[in-house]
C-alpha positions as a Markdown table, in Angstrom:
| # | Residue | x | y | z |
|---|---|---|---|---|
| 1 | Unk | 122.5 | 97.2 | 121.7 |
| 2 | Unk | 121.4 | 97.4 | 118.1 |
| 3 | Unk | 118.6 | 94.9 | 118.7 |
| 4 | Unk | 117.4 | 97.1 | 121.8 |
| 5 | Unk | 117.8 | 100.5 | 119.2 |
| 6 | Unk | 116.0 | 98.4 | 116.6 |
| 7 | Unk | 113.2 | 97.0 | 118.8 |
| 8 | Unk | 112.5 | 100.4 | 120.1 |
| 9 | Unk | 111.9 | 102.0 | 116.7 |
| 10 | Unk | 109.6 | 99.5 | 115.5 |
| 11 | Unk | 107.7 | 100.0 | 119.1 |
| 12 | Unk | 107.5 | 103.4 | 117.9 |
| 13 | Unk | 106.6 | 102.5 | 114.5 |
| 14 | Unk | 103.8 | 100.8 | 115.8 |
| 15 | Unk | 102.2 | 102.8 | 118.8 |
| 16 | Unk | 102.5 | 105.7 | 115.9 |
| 17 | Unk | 100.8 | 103.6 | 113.4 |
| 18 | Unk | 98.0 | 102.5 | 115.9 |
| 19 | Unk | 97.3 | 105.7 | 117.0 |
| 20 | Unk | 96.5 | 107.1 | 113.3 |
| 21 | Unk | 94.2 | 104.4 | 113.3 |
| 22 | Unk | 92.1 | 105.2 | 116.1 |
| 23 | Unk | 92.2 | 108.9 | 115.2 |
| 24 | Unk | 90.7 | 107.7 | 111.9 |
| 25 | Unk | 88.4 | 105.0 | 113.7 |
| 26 | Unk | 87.0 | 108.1 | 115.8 |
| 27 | Unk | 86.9 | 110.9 | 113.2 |
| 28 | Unk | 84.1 | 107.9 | 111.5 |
| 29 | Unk | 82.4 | 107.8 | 114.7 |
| 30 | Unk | 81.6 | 110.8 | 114.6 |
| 31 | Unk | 80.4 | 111.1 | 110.8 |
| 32 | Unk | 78.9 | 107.6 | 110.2 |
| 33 | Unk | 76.1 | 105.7 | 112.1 |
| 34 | Unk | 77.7 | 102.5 | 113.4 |
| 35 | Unk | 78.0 | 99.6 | 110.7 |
| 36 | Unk | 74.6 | 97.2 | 111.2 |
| 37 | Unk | 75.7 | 93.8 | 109.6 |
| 38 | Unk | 78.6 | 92.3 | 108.5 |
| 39 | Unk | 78.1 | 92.6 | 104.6 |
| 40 | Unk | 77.6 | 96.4 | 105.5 |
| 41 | Unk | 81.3 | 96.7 | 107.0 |
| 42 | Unk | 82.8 | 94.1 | 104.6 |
| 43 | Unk | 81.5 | 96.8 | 101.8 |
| 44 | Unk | 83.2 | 99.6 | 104.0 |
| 45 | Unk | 86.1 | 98.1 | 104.5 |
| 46 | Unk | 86.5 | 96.9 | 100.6 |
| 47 | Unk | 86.0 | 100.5 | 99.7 |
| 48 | Unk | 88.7 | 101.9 | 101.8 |
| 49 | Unk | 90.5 | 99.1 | 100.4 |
| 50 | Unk | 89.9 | 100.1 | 97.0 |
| 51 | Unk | 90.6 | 104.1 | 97.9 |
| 52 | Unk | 94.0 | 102.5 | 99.5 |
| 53 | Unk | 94.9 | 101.0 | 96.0 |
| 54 | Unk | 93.9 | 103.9 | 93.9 |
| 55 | Unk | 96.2 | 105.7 | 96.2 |
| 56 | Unk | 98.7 | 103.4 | 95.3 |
| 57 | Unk | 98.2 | 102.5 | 91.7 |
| 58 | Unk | 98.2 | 106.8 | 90.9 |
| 59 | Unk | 101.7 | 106.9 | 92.7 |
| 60 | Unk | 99.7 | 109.2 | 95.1 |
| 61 | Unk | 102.6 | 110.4 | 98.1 |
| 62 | Unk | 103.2 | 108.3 | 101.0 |
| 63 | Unk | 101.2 | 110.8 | 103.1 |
| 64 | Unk | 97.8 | 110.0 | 100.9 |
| 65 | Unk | 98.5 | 106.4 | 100.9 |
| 66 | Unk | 99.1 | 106.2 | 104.8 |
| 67 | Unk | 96.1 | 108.2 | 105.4 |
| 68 | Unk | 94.4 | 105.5 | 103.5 |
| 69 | Unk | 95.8 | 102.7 | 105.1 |
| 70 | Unk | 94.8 | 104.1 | 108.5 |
| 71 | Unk | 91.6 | 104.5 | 107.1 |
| 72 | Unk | 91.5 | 100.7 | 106.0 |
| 73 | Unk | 92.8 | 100.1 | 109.7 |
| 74 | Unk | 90.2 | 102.1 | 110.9 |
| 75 | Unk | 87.2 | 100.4 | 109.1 |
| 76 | Unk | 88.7 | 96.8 | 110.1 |
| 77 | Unk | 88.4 | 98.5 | 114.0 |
| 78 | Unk | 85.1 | 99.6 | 113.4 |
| 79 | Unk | 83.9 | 96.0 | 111.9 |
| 80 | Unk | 85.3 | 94.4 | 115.4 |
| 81 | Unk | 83.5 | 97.1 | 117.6 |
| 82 | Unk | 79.9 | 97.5 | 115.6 |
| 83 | Unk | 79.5 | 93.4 | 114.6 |
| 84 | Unk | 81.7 | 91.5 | 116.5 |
């Protein structure tokens, strides 16, 4: 019974988590032209990156630094949809 309770949380977990992540991926959608080569969304995706460890490294609270995961998420959706 634990495992069911503890399996079912995590399935939350991450339908929650991928849903922020599509929010993000189309909030960008609508404010960025799609990415047009791969060094283009390796660039995006390293500065979300980098915006997710400032987050980090200032102690920022886990709201900012979830936010900026998702964002990283996001960018990594956006890479498979525009290039690949």
């Amino acid at each position: 019974m634990a495992n069911e309770q503890s399996g079912l949380i995590q399935k939350q977990l991450i339908e929650t988590a991928a849903n922020e992540i599509y929010r993000e991926y189309l909030r960008a959608l609508g404010i960025h032209e799609p990415i047009k080569t791969r060094h283009e969304g390796y660039a995006v995706i390293l500065e979300e990156l980098d915006e997710l460890w400032e987050a980090i490294r200032n102690n920022e609270d886990i709201d900012k630094v979830r936010l900026e995961a998702a964002q990283v998420g996001a960018m990594a959706l956006r890479f498979i949809v525009d290039i690949c």
